[in-house]
N, C-alpha and C positions, 0 to 999 in steps of 0.2 A: 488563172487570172490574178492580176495584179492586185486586187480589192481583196480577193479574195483570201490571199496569201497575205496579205496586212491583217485580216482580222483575225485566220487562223494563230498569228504568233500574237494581237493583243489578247487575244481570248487564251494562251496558255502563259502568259504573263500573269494575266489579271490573276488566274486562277492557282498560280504558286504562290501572290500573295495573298491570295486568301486562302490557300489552305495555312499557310505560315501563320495566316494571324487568327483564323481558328483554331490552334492550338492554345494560342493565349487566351481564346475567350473560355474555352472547355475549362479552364480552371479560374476565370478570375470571380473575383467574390461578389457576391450581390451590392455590395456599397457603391465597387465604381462601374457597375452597369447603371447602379440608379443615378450616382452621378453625372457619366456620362448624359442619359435624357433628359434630366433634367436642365445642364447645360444648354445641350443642343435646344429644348424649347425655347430659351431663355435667349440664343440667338437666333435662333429663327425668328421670335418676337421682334425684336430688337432691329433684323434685319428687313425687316416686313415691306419697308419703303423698295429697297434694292428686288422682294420678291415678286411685288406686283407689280414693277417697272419691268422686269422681263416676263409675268405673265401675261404682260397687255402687248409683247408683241410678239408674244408667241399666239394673243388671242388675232392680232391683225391679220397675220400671215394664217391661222386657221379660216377665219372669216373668207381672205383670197379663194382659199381653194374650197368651198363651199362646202363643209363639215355639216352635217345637221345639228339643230338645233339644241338636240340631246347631248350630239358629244363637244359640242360648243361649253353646255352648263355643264357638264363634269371636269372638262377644262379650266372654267373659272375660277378664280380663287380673288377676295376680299378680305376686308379685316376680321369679318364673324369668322371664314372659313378657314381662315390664318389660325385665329384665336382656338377653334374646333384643334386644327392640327395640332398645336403647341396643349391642349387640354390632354391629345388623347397620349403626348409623348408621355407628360406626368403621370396618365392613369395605368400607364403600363410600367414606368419605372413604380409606381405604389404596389403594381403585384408583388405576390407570392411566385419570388424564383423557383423557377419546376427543376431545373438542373442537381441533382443529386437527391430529390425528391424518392422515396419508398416508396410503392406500389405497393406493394405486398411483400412478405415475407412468411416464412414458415419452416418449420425444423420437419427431418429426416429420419428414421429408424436407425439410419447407415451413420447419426451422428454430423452431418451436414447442417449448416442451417445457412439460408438460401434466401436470399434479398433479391429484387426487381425493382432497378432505381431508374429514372428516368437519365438520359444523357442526349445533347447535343445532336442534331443531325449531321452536321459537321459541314458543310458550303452548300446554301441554299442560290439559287439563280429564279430571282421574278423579272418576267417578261409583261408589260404590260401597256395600254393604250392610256391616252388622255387624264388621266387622274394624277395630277402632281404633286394630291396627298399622300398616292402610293409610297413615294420616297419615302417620306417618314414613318410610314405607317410601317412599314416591311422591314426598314432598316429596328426600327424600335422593335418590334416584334421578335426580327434575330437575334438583336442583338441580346435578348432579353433573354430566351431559350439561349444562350451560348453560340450560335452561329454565324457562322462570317456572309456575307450574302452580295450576289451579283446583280444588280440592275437595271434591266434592259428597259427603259421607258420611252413611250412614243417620240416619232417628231416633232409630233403637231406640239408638244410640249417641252419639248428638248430646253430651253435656258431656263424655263420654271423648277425643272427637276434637279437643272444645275446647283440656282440658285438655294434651294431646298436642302440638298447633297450639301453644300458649304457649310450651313448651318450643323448637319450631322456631324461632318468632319471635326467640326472644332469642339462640340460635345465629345468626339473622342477623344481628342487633342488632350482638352482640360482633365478628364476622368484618367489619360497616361496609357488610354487603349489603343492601338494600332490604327490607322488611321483604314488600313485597308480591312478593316473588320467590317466595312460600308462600302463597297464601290459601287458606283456608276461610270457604265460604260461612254465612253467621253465621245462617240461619234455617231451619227446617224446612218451609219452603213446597216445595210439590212441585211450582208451576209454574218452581221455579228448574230440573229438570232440563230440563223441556220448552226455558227459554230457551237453557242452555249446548246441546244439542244443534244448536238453531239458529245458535249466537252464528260466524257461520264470519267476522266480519270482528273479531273476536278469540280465537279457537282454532285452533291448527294440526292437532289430532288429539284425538279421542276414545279413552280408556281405560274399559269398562266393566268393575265386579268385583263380583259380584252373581251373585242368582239368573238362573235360565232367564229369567222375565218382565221382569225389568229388562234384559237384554241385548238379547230380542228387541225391547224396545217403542225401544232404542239403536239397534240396527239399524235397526229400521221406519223411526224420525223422524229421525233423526243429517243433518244436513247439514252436518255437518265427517268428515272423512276418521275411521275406527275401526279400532282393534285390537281383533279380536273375540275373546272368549272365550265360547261359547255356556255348553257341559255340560263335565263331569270323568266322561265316563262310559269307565270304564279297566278295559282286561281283562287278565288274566294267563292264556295259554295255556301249561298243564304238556305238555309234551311227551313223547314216549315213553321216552327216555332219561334223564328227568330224576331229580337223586339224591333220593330221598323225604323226608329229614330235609332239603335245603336248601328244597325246594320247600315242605314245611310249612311251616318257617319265614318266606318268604317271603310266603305266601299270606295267614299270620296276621300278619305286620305289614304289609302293603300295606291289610288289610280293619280291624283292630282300634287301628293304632298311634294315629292318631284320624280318626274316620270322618264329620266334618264337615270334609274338604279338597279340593277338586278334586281329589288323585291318590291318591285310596283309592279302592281297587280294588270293580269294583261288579258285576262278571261273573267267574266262573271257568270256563275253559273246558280241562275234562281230557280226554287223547288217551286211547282205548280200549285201547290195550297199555298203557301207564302203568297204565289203571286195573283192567285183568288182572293187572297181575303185582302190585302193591301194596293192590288194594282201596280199601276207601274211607277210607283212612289222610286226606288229606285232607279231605274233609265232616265228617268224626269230630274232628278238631281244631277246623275252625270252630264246630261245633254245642256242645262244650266249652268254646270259650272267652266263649260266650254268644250266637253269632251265626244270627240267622234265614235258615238257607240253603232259597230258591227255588229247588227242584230238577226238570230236564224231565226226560223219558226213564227210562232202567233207574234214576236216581239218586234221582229221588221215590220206588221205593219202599225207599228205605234208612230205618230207624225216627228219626222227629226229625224231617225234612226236611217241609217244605212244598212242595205239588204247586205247579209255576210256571204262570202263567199268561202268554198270548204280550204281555201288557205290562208283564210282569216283566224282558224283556231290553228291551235299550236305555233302561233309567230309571236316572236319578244319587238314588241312595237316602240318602246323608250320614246313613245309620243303621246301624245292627247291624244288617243285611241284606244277601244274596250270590244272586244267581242266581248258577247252576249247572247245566251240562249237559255229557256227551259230545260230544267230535267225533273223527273217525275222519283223524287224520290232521293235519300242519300246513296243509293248503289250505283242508279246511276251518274251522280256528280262522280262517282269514284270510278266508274266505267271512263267517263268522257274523259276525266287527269290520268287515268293510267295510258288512253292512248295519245293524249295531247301533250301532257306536262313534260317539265324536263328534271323532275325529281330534286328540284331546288327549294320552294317554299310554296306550301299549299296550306289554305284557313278554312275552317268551316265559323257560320254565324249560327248558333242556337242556343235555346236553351233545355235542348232534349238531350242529356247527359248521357244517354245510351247511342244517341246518332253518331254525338262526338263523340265517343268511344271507336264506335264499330269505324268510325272514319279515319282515328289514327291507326286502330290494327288494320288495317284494311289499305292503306298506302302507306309507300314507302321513301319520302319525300325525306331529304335530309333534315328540314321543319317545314315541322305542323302545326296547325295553330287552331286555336280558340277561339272567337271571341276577340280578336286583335287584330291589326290593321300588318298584311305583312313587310308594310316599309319597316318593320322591327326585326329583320333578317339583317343585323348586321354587328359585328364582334361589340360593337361598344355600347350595342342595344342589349348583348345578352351577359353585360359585365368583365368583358375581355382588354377594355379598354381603346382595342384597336381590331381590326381584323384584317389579314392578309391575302383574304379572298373568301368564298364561298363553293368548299368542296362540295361536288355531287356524286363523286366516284364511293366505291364502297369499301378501298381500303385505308388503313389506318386512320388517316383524317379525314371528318365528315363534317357539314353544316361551315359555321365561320371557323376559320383557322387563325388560332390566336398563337400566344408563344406555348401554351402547355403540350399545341397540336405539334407545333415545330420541334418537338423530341422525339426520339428515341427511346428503347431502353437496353441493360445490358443486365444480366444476370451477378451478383457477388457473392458468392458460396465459402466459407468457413469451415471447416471442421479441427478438431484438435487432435490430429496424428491419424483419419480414416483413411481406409487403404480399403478396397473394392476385392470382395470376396469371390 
């Protein structure tokens, strides 16, 4: 096919100039990477008028075709959420470059001595929906690790990510870095996904950030190595000791604060002494602050509440909706997450320091949490600056993926004249 055959040759285009200009970034020095983003915030800011004049019709034509509500507000972008992007370009040009960074080191018997230094993945391809922060978020992060990087950003956002892209470009411009150390793929053909997931003799790794179906159709076909981020399906187990004003708290910004983000909480799961001694102080908040709580057990029949049904648990809802149920006990809140959750961001509320123990060794949630609301599942909540997704897979990179995750490493070995006996 004709489509098809255009994107196979943009897609080995694109990808000779980024492996090209991945070589220059594997060596250039931390100054003009910082420069670079910094620039680029600085027009990004500057251009902000030009950015939200094509985010508002890329918001119309979503609107058209009836987008939910969720992926509507991840689409949006304003001047706070402007100001957010351009914040987090600067907190990532303020890290500590990992690029030639030690890990380790250690001497030999045989006269060796043997360094473990972090290097460059070498061409990163993110795929992704609705989020037009991506752009910079991903391009900073690469470019920051040393990597050149591909990206595939939805339709429904296609002249916002443009716009966005511009501003990166001229941050490399200024900084004298290759301007294809950042592409975005310039059409809304969707056999471009299909080519980058094949493209393995110019991609070092796959980033997908998207819905359920775009990750899995990533996984299914992906024949470059992935960071997977399936679901955002996140529980908060209150615990029996837990104090009742912090856990409301808690409960209603993990579910409310905005509930189209992988770590808004999408399961509650209250321990039966908690909810003897306090009642349904919880349900009662969420159902108040406007929220559809899916309730099993003794909790459906509290007035408000909708009866759950068993495909009510384990669903990422990115709405004003909360299953809810009893469990007698922290084993079994840990029973219901290991067959519900999707191994992305799970909290417990108490203050019985042995429950929270046995809770963290006892799942295996890329984060866990305290005592915290899990909208804090995300790279510039855990000092990253930015984050490029939220891996759940179990190799290399786990939880937010920042620029330190976007490396590799390589071994350097020394010795003065050893010859192997």
């Amino acid at each position: 096919m004709k489509d098809l055959d255009d994107a196979a040759a943009l897609m080995a285009q694109m990808g000779a100039r980024a492996r090209k200009a991945a070589q220059v970034l594997a060596t250039a020095g931390s100054d003009r990477k910082h420069a670079a983003l910094v620039s680029a915030a600085e027009a990004l800011w500057s251009g902000r008028d030009e950015i939200l004049l094509a985010n508002a019709e890329d918001l119309i034509e979503a609107e058209g075709k009836g987008l939910t509500p969720a992926m509507i507000d991840r689409l949006t972008l304003d001047d706070d959420r402007i100001r957010g992007i351009c914040d987090g370009l600067r907190a990532v040009a303020a890290q500590h470059d990992p690029v030639g960074e030690t890990i380790a080191e250690w001497d030999r018997p045989s006269g060796l001595h043997i360094r473990r230094v972090r290097t460059p993945l070498g061409v990163v391809g993110v795929i992704y929906e609705s989020r037009p922060n991506v752009t910079a978020d991903a391009g900073a992060l690469c470019l920051q690790a040393g990597n050149a990087v591909i990206l595939r950003g939805g339709s429904e956002c296609f002249r916002s990510n443009a716009a966005i892209h511009a501003a990166m470009a001229t941050g490399l411009r200024q900084a004298g870095l290759p301007d294809d150390a950042i592409q975005l793929v310039p059409t809304r053909d969707r056999a471009m996904v299909g080519e980058m997931l094949r493209a393995s003799a110019w991609i070092d790794v796959i980033v997908p950030r998207g819905g359920k179906s775009l990750v899995a159709r990533v996984q299914d076909e992906a024949r470059v190595p992935v960071f997977a981020h399936l679901e955002g399906i996140c529980h908060t187990y209150v615990g029996a000791t837990a104090d009742p004003a912090m856990a409301t708290e808690i409960v209603l910004n993990a579910k409310t604060r905005r509930t189209g983000i992988c770590g808004a909480l999408e399961c509650l799961l209250i321990d039966w002494r908690f909810y003897t001694q306090h009642g349904p102080v919880l349900i009662d908040a969420l159902l108040a602050a406007g929220v559809e709580v899916r309730a099993a057990g003794e909790l459906a029949k509290l007035p408000g509440t909708v009866p759950a049904a068993e495909g009510d648990f384990g669903r990422e809802y990115l709405d004003m909706i909360c299953a809810a149920r009893l469990v007698d006990g922290v084993d079994e809140a840990i029973a219901h997450i290991r067959r519900y959750g999707s191994n992305h961001t799970d909290a417990i509320v108490t203050e019985d320091l042995q429950a929270r123990d046995h809770f963290f060794a006892n799942l295996d949630s890329a984060i866990l949490m305290h005592n915290a609301s899990t909208q804090f599942a995300d790279g510039g909540e855990f000092g990253m600056g930015a984050e490029i997704g939220i891996a759940t897979g179990k190799m290399h990179a786990r939880g937010p993926v920042g620029a330190e995750q976007l490396t590799s490493f390589k071994y350097l070995v020394e010795g003065g004249g050893a010859v192997r006996r």
